[in-house]
C-alpha positions in Angstrom: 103.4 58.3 10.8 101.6 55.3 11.4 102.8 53.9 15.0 101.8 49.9 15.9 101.6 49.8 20.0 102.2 46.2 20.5 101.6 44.4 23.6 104.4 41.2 24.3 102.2 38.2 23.9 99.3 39.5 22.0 97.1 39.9 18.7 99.5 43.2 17.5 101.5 40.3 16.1 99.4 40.5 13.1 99.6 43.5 12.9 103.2 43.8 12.8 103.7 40.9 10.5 101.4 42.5 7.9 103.2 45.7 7.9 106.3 43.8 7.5 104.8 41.7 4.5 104.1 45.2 2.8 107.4 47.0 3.4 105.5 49.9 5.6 106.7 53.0 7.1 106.2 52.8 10.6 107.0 53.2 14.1 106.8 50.4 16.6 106.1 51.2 20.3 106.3 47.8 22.6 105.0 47.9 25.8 105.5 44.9 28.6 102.5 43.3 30.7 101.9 43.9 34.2 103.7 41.1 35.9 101.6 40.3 39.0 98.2 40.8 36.8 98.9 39.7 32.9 97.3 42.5 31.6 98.1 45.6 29.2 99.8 48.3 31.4 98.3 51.5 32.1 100.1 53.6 29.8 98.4 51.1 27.0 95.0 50.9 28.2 95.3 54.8 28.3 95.3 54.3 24.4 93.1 51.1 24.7 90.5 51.4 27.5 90.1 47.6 27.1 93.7 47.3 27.6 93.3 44.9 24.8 95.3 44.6 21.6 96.4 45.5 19.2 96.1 49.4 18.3 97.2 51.7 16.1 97.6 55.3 15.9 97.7 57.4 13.0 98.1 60.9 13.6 94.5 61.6 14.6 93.4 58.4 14.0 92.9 55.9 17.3 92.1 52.2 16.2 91.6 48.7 17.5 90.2 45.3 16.7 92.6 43.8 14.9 90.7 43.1 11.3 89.4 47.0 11.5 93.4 47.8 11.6 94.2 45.6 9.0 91.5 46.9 6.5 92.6 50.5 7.7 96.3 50.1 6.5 94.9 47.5 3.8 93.3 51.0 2.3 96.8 52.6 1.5 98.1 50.0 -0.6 95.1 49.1 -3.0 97.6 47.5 -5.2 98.4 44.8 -2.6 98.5 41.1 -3.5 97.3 40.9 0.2 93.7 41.8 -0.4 92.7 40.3 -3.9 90.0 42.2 -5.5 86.3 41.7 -6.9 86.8 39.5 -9.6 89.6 37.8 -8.6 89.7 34.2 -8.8 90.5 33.6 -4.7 88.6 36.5 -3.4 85.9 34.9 -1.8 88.4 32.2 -0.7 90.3 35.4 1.1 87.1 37.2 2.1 85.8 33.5 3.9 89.0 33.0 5.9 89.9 36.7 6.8 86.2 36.7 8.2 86.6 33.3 10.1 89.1 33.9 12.1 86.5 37.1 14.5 83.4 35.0 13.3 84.1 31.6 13.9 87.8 29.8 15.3 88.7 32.5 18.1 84.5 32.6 19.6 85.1 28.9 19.6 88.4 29.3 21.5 87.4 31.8 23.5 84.3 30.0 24.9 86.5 27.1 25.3 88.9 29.5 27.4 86.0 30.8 30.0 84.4 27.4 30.2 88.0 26.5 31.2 88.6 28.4 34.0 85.0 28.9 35.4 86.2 24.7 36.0 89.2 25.4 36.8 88.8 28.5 39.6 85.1 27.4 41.0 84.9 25.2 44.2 84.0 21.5 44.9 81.6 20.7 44.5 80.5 23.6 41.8 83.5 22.5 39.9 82.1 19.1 39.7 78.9 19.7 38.2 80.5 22.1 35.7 82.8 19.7 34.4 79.5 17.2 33.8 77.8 20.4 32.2 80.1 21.8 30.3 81.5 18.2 28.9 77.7 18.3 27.4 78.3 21.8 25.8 81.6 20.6 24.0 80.8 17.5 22.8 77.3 18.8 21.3 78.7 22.6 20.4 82.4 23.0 20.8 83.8 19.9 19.7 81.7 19.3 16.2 82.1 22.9 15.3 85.4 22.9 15.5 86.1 19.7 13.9 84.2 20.8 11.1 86.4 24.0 10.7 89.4 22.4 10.5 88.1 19.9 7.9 87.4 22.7 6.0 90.8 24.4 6.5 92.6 20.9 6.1 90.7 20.7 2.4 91.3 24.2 1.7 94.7 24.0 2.3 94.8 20.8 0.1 94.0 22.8 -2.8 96.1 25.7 -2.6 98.9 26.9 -0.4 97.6 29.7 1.4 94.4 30.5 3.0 94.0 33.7 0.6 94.1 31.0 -2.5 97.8 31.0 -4.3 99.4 33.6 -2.6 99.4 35.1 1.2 96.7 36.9 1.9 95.5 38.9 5.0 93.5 35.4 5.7 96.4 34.4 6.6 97.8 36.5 9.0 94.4 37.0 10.9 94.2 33.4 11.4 97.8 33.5 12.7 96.8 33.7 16.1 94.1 31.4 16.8 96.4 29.3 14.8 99.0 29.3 16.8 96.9 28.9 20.2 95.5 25.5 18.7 98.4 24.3 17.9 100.4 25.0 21.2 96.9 23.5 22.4 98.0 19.8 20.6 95.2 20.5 18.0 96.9 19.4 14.7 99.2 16.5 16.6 98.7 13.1 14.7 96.8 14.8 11.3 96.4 17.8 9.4 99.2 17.5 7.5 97.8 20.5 5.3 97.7 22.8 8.1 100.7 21.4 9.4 102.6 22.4 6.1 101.0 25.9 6.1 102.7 26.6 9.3 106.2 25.9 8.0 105.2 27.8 4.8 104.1 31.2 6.5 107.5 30.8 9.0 109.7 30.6 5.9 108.7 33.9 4.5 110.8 36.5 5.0 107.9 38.9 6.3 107.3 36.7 9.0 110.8 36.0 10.3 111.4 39.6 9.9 108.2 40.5 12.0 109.4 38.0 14.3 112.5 39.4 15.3 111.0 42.8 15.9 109.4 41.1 18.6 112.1 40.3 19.9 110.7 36.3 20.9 112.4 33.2 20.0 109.0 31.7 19.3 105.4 33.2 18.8 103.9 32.9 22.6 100.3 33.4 22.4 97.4 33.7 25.1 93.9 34.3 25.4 94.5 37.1 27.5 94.9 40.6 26.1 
């Protein structure tokens, strides 16, 4: 049987949310971080030598990177409304969303992240200049990029309820998480009403409140630190 090892506070949300949304068989193993470090115990990183998450196993079968699980499990239910096929009218809606979530919003945020605490953790007066420096990089790089991906997502959104097109799609729960970090971030505070909408429309489904309470959290807590 398929068995999700998810990490509190980490990407094997998705995964768990998806094999909720398609009434899987499976087993779910929870491990706890370290509390003096943050990070993936060591009976996780023995499955996960990046002690990053999530991962599955699968009788033989050993798999991270959370897209690479999705398309995995994605494979045992061709049927699924989850992954429209060729020819369908939103399937290079899906195939653009599910793909910018690793391509383009979390390489943003996670640049964003190290340019963070390389400020934050250097000393005076390094930290100074890299403040001046690194203002440069987001307001010719970070910033624009970003803004033009959530204009895209805000018009997107506009047009149809999910980011897979009509119905939830696995673009949806990829983008879940870097979601979720923008938005405890203050990113979609004073606009966005599209985006803004699709969060209370994702945390009405059943699949995702059920998901939800097998984590066992009163509210989605994500970092970027796996």
């Amino acid at each position: 049987m398929l068995t999700l090892h998810h990490l509190e506070y980490s990407q094997s949300f998705r995964i768990l949310w998806l094999l909720e949304a398609l009434s899987a068989e499976y087993e779910l193993k929870s491990y706890n971080r370290n509390p003096e470090t943050n990070l993936a115990p060591d009976d996780y990183k023995a499955l996960s030598p990046l002690g990053t998450a999530p991962v599955i196993t699968d009788g033989e079968v050993v798999l991270a990177e959370s897209n690479a699980i999705i398309d995995y499990i994605l494979d045992s239910y061709p049927d699924s409304k989850l992954n429209p096929k060729p020819g369908h009218k939103d399937r290079v809606r899906h195939l653009f969303w599910y793909h910018s979530s690793p391509g383009s919003l979390m390489p943003l945020q996670s640049i964003e992240m190290v340019l963070g605490l390389l400020e934050m953790r250097s000393p005076w007066p390094i930290s100074s200049l890299l403040k001046a420096v690194f203002g440069q990089v987001r307001k010719m790089f970070l910033n624009p990029r970003m803004q033009a991906l959530l204009g895209e997502m805000e018009k997107d959104l506009g047009a149809q309820p999910y980011f897979g097109g009509d119905n939830l799609t696995a673009a949806d729960i990829t983008l879940a998480y870097p979601m979720y970090a923008a938005r405890d971030k203050g990113a979609f505070e004073g606009g966005y009403p599209n985006i803004n909408a699709w969060f209370g429309r994702i945390e009405a489904l059943d699949s995702f409140k059920s998901a939800r309470a097998k984590d066992n959290r009163e509210r989605i807590a994500f970092r970027f630190a796996n």
